[in-house]
N, CA, C and O atoms as a Tinker XYZ file with bonds, in Angstrom:
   436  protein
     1  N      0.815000   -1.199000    0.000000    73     2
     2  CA     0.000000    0.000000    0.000000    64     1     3
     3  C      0.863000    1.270000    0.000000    63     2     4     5
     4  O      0.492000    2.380000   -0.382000    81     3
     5  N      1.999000    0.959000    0.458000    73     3     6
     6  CA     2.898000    2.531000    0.767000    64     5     7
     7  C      3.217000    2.600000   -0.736000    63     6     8     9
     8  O      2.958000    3.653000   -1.318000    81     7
     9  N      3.788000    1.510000   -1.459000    73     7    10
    10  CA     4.379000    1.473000   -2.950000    64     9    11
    11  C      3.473000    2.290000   -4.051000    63    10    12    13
    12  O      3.672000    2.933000   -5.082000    81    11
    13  N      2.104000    1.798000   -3.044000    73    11    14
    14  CA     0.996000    2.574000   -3.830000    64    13    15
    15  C      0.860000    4.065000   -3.713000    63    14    16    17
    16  O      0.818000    4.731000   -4.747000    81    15
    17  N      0.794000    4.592000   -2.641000    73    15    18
    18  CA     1.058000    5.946000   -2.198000    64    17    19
    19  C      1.698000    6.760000   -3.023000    63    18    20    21
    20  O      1.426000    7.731000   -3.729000    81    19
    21  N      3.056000    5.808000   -2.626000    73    19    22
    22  CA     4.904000    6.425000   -3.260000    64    21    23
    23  C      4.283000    7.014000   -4.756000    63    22    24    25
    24  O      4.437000    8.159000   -5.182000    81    23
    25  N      3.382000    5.659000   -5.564000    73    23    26
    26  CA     3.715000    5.931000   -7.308000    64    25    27
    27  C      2.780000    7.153000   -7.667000    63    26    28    29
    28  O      3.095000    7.899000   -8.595000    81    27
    29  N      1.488000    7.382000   -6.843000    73    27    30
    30  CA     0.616000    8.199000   -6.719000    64    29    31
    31  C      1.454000    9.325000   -6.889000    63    30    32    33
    32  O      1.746000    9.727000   -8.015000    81    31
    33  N      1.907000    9.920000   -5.744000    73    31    34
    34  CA     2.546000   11.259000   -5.442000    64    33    35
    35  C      3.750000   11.419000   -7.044000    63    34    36    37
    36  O      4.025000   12.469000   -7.624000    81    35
    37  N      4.203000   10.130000   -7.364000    73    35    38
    38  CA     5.300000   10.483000   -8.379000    64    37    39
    39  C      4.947000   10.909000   -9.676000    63    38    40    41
    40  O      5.435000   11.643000  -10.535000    81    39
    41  N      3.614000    9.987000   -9.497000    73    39    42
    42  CA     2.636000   10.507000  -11.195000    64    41    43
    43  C      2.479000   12.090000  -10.893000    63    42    44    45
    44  O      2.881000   12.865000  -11.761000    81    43
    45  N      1.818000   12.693000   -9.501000    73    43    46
    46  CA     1.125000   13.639000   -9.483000    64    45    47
    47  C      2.431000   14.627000   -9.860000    63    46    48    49
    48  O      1.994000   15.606000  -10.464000    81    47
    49  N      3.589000   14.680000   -9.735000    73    47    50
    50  CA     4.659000   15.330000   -9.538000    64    49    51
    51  C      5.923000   15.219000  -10.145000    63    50    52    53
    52  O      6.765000   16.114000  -10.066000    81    51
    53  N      6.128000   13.941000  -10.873000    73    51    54
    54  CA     7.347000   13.645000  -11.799000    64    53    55
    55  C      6.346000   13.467000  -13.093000    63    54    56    57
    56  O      5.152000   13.169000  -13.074000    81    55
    57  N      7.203000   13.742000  -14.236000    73    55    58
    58  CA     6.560000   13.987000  -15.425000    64    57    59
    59  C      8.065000   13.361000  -16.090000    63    58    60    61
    60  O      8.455000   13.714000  -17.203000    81    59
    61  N      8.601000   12.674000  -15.480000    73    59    62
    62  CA    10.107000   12.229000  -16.498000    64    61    63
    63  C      9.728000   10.724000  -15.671000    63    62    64    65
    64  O      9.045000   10.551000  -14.661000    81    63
    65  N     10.540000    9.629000  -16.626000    73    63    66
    66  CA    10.920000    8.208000  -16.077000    64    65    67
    67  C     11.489000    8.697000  -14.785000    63    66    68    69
    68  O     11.796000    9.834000  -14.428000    81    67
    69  N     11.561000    7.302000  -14.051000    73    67    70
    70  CA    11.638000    7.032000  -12.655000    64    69    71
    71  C     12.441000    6.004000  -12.000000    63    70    72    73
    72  O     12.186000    5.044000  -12.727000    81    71
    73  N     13.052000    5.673000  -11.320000    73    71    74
    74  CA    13.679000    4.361000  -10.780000    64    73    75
    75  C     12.724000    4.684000   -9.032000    63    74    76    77
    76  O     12.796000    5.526000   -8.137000    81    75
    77  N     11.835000    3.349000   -9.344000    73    75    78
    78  CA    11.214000    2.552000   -7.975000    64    77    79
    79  C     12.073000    1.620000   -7.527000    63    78    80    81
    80  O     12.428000    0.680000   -8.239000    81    79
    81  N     12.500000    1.802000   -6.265000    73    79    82
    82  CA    13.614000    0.755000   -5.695000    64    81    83
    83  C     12.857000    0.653000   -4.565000    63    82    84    85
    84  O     12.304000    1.638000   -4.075000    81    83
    85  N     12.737000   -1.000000   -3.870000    73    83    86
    86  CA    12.558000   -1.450000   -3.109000    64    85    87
    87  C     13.402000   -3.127000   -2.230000    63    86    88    89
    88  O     14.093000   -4.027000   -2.708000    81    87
    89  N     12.921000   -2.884000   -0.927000    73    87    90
    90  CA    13.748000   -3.742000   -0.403000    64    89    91
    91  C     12.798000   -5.452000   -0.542000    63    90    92    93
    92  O     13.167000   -6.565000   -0.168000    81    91
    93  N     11.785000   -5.115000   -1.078000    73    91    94
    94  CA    10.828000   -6.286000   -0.635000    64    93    95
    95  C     10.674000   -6.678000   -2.405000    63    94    96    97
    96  O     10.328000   -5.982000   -3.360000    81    95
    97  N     11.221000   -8.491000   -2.267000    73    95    98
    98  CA    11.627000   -8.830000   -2.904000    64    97    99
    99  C     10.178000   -9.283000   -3.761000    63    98   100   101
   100  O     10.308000   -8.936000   -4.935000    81    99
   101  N      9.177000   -9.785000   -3.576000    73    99   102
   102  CA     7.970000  -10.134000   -4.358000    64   101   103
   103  C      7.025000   -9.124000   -4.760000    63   102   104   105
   104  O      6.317000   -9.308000   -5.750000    81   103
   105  N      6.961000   -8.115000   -4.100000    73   103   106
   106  CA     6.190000   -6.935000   -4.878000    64   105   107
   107  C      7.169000   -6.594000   -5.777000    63   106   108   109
   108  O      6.464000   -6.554000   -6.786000    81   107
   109  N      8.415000   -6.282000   -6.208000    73   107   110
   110  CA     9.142000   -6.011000   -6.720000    64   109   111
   111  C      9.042000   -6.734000   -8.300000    63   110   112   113
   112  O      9.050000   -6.257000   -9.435000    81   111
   113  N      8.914000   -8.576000   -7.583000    73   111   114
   114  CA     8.530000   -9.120000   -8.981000    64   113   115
   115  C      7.447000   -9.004000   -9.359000    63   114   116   117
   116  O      7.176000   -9.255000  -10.533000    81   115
   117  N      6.496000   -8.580000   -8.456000    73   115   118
   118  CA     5.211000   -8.758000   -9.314000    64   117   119
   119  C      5.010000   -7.524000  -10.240000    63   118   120   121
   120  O      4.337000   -7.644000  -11.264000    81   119
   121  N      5.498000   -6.517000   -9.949000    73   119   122
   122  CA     5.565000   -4.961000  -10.444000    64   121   123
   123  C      6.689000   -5.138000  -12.115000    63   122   124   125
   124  O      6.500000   -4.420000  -13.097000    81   123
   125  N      7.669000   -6.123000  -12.053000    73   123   126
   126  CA     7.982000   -6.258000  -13.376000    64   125   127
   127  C      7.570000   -7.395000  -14.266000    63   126   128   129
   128  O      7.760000   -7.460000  -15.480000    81   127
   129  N      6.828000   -8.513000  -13.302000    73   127   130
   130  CA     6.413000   -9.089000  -14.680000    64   129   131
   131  C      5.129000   -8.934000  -15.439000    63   130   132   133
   132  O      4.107000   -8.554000  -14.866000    81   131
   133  N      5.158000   -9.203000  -16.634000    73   131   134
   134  CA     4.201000   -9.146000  -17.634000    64   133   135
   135  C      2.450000  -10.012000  -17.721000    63   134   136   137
   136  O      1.357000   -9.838000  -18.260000    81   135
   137  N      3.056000  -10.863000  -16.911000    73   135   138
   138  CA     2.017000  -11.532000  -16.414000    64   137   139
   139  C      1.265000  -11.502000  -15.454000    63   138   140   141
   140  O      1.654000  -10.873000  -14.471000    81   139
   141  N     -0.428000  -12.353000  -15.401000    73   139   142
   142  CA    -1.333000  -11.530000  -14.292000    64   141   143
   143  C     -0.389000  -12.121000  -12.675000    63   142   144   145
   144  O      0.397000  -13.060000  -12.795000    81   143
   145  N     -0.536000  -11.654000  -11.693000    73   143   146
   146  CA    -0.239000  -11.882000  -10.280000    64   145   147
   147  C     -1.579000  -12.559000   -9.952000    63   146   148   149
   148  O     -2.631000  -12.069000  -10.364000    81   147
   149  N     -1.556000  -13.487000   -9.341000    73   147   150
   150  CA    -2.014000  -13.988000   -7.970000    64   149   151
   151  C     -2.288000  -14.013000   -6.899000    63   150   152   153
   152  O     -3.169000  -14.674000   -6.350000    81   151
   153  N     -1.281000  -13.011000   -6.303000    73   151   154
   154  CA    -0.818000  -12.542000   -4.746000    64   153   155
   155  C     -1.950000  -12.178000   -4.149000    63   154   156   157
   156  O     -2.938000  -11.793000   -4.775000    81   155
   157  N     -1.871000  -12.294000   -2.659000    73   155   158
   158  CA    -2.725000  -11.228000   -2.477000    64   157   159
   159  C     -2.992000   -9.857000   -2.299000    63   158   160   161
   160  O     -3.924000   -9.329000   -1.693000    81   159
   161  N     -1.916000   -9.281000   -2.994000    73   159   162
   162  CA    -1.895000   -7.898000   -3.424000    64   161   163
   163  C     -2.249000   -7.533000   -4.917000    63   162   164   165
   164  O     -2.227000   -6.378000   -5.342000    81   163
   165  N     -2.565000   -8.602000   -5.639000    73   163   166
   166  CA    -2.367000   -8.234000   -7.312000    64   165   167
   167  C     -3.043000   -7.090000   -7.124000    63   166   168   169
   168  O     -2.175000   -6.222000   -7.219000    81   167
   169  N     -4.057000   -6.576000   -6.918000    73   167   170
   170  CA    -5.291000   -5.579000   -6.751000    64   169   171
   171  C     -4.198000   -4.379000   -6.698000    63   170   172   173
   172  O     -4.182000   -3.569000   -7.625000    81   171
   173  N     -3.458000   -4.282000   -5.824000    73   171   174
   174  CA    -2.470000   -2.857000   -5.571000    64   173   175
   175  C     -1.317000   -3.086000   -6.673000    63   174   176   177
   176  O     -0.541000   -2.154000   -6.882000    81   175
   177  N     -1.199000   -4.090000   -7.265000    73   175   178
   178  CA     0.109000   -4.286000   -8.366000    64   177   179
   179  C     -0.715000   -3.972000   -9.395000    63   178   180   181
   180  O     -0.036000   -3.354000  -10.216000    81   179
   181  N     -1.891000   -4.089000   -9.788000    73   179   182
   182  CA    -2.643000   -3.744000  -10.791000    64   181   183
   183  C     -2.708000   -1.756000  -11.071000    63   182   184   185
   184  O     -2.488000   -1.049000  -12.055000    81   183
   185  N     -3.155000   -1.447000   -9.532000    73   183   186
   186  CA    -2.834000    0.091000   -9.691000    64   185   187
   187  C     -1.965000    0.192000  -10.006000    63   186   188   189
   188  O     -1.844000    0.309000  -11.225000    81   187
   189  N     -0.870000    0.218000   -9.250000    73   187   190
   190  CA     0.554000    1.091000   -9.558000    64   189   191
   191  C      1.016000    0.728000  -10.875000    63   190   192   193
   192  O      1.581000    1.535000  -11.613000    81   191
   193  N      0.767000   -0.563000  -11.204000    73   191   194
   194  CA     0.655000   -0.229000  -12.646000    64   193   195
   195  C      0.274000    0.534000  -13.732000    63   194   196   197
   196  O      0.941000    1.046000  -14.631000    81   195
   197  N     -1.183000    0.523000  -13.441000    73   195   198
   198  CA    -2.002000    1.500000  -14.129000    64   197   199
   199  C     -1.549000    3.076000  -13.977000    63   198   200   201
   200  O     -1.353000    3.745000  -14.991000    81   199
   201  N     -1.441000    3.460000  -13.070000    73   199   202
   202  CA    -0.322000    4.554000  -12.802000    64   201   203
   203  C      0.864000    4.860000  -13.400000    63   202   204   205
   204  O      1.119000    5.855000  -14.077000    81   203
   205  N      1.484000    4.063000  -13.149000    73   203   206
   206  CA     3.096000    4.390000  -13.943000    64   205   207
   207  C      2.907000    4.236000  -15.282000    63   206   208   209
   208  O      3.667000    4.871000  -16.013000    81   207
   209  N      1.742000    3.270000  -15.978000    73   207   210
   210  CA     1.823000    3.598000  -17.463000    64   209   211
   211  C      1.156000    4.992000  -18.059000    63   210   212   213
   212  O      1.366000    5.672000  -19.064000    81   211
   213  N      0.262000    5.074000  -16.956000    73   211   214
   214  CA    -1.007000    6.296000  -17.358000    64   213   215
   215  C      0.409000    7.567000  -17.667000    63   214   216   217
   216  O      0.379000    8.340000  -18.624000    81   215
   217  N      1.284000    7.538000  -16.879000    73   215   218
   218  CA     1.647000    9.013000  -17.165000    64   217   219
   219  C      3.285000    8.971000  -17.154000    63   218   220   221
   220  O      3.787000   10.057000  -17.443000    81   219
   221  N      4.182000    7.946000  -16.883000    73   219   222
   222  CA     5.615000    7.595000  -17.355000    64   221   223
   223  C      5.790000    6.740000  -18.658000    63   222   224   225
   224  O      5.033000    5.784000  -18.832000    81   223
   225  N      6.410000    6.935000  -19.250000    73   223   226
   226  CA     6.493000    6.724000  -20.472000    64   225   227
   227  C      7.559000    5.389000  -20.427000    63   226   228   229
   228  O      7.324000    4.478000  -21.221000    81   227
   229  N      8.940000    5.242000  -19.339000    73   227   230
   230  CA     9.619000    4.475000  -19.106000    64   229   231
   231  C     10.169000    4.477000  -17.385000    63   230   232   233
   232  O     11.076000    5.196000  -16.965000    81   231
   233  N      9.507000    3.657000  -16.694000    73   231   234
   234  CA     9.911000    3.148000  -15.545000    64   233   235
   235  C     11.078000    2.050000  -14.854000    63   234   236   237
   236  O     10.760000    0.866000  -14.740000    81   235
   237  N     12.089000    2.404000  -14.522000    73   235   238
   238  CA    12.624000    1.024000  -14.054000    64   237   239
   239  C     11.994000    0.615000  -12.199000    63   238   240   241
   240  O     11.692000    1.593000  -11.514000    81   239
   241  N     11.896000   -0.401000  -11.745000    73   239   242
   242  CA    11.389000   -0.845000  -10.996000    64   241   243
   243  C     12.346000   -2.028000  -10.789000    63   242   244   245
   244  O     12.486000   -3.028000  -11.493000    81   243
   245  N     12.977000   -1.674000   -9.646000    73   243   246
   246  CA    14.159000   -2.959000   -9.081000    64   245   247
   247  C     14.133000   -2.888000   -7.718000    63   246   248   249
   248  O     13.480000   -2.049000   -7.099000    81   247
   249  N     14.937000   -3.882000   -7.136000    73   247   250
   250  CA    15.128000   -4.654000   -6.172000    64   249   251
   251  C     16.095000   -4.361000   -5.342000    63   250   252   253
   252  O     17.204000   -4.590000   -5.825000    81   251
   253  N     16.104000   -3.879000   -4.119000    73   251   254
   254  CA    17.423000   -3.401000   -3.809000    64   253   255
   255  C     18.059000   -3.820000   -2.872000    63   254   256   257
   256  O     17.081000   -4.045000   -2.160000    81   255
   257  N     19.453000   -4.319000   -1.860000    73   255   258
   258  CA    19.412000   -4.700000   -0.404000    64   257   259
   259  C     18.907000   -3.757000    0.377000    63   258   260   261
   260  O     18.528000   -2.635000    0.041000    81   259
   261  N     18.912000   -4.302000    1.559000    73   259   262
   262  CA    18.248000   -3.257000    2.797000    64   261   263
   263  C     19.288000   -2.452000    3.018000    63   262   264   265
   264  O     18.833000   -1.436000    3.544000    81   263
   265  N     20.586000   -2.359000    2.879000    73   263   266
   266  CA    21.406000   -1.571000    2.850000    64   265   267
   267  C     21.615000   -0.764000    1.978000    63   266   268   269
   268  O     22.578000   -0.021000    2.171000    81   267
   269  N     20.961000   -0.619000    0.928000    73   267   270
   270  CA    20.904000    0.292000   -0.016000    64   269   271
   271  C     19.595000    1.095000    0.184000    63   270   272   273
   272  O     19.352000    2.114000   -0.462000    81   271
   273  N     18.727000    0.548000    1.166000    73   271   274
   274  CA    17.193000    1.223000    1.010000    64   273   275
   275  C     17.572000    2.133000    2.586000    63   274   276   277
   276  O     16.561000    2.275000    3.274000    81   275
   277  N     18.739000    2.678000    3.140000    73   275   278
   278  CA    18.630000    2.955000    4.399000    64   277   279
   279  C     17.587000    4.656000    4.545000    63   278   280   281
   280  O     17.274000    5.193000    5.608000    81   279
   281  N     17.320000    5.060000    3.416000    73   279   282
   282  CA    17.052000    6.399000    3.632000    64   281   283
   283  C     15.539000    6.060000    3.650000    63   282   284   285
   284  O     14.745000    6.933000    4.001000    81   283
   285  N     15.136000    4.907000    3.309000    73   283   286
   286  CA    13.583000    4.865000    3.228000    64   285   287
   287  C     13.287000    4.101000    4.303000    63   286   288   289
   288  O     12.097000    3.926000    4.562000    81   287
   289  N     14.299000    3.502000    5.132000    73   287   290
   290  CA    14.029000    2.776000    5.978000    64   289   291
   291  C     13.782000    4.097000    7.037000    63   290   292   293
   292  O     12.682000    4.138000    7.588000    81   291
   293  N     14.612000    5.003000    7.291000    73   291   294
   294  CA    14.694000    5.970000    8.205000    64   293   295
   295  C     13.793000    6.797000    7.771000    63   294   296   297
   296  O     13.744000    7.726000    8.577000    81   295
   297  N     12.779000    7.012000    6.606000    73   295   298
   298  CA    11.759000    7.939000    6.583000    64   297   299
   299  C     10.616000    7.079000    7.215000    63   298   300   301
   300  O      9.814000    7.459000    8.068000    81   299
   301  N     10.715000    5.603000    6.513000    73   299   302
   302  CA     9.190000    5.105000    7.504000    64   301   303
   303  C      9.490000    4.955000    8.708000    63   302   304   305
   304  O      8.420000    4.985000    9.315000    81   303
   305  N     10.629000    4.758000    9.683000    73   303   306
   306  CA    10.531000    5.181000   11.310000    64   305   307
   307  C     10.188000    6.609000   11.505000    63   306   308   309
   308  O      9.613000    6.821000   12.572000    81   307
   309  N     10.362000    7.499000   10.857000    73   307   310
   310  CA    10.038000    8.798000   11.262000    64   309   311
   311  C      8.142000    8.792000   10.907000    63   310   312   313
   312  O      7.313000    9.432000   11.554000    81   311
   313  N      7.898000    8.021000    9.902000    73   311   314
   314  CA     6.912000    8.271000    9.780000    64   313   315
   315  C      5.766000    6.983000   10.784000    63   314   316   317
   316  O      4.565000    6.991000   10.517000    81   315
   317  N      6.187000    6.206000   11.629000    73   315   318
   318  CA     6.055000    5.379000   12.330000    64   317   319
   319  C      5.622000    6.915000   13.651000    63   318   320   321
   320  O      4.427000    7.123000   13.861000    81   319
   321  N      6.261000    7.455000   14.092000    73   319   322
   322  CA     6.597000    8.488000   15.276000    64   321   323
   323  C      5.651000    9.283000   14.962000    63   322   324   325
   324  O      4.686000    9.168000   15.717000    81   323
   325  N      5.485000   10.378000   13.796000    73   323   326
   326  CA     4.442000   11.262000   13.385000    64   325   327
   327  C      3.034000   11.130000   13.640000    63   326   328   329
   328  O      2.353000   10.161000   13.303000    81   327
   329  N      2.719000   11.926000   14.116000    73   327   330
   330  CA     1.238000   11.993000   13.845000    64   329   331
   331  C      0.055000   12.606000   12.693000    63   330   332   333
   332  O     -1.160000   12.634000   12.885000    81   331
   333  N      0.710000   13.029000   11.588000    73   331   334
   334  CA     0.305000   13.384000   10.333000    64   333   335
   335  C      0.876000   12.855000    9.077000    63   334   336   337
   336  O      1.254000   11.724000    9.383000    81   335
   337  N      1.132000   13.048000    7.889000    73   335   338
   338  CA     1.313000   12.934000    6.955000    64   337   339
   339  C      2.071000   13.829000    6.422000    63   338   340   341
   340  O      1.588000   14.936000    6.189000    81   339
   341  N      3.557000   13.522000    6.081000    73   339   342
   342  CA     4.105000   14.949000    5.874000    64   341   343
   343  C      4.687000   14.759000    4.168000    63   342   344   345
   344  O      5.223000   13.657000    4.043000    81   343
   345  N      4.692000   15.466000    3.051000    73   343   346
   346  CA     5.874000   15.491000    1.883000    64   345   347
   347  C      6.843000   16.201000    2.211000    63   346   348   349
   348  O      6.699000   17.097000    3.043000    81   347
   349  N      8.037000   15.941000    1.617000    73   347   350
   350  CA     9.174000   17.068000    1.434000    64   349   351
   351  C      9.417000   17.099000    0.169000    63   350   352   353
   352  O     10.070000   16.124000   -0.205000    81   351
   353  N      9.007000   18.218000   -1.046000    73   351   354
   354  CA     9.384000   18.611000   -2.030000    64   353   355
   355  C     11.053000   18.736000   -2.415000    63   354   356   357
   356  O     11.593000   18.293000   -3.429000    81   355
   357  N     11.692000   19.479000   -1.288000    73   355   358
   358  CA    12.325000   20.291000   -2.023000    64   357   359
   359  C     14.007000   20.057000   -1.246000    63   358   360   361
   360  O     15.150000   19.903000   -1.676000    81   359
   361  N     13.169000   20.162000    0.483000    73   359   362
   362  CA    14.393000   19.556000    1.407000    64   361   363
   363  C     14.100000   18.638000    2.218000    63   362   364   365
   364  O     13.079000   18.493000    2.891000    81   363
   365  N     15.173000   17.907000    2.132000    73   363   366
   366  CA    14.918000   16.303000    3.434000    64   365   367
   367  C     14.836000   16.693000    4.599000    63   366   368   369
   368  O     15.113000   17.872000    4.818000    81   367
   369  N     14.442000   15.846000    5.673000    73   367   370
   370  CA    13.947000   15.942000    7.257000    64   369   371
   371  C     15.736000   15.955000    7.380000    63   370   372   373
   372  O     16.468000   15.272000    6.664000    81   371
   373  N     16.127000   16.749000    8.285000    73   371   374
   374  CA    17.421000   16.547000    9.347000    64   373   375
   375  C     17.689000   15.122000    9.551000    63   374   376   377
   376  O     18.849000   14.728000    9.426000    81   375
   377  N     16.830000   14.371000    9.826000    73   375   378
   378  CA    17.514000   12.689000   10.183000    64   377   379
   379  C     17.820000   11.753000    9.176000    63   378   380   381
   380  O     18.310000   10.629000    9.288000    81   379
   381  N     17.401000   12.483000    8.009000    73   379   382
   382  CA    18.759000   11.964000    6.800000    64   381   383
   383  C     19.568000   12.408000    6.032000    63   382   384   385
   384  O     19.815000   11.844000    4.966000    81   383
   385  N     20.116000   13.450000    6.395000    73   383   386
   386  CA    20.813000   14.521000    5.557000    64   385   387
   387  C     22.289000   13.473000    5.340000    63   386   388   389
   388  O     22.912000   13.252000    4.302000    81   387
   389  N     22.491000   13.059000    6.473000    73   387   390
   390  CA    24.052000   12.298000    6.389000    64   389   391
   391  C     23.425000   10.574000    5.986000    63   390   392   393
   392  O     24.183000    9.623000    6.176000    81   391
   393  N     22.439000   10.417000    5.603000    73   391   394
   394  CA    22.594000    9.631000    4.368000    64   393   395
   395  C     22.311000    9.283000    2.976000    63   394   396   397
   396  O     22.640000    8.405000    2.178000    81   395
   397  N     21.386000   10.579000    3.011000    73   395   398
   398  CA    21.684000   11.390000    1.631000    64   397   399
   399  C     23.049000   11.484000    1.291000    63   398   400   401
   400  O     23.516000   10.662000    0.503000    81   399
   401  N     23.826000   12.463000    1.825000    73   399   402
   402  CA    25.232000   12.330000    1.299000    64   401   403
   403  C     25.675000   11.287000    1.319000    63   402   404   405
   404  O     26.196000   11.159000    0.211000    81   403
   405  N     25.855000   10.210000    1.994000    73   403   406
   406  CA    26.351000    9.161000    1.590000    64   405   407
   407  C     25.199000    8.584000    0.343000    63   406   408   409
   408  O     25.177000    7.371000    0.553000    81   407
   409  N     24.860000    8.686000   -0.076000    73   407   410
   410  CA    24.052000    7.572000   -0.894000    64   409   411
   411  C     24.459000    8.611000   -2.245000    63   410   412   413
   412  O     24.891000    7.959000   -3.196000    81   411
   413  N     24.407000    9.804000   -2.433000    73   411   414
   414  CA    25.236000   11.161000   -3.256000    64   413   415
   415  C     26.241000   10.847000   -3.463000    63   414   416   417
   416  O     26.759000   10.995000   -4.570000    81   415
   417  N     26.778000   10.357000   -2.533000    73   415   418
   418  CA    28.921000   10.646000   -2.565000    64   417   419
   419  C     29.400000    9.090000   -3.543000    63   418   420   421
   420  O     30.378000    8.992000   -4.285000    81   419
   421  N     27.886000    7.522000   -3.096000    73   419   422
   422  CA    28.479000    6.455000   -4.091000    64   421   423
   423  C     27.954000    6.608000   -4.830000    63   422   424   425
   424  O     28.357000    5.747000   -5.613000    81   423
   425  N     26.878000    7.375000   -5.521000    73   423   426
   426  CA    26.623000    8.151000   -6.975000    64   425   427
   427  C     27.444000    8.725000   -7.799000    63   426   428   429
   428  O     27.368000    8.803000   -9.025000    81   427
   429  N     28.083000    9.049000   -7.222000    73   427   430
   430  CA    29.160000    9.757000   -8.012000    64   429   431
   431  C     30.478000    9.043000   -8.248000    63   430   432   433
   432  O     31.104000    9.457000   -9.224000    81   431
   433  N     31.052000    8.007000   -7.522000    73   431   434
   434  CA    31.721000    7.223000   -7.675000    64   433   435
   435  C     32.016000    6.657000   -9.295000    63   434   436
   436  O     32.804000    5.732000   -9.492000    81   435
């Protein structure tokens, strides 16, 4: 359901291709293959589908370790704590600035 959220806000707001990275390894496949799902999520793999084609033209959608997902891991504890719903457009929350830069600094590598 969050994956669902995530693609929502990206349609409403990215207008270029996208890289969806996640740590969870079967939504991941069900989101690239071509064929119907089963799961009991197909229903939400069916949206975000319908989504990312309605308005991206080319999506990649991969798989990532949990060590590569640390900045999303540390937004859903923050968002675990909150009592609202927050976006950040433009600047990140303080409790990931230092892994932003790190995740920046092996980008550039």
């Amino acid at each position: 359901m969050d994956c669902l959220k995530g693609v929502q806000r990206l349609t409403e707001w990215v207008k270029k291709p996208a890289v969806i990275e996640s740590d969870c390894h079967n939504p991941m496949l069900a989101l690239n293959s071509e064929s119907d799902n089963r799961a009991s999520f197909s229903n939400i793999v069916k949206e975000i589908k319908c989504n990312l084609s309605a308005i991206l033209k080319v999506t990649v959608v991969c798989k990532v370790g949990r060590k590569c997902n640390r900045v999303a891991h540390e937004l859903a504890q923050l968002a675990k704590r909150s009592l609202h719903s927050v976006v950040w457009r433009d600047q990140a929350p303080s409790c990931i600035h230092e892994l932003l830069c790190y995740d920046c600094k092996q980008l550039s590598k």
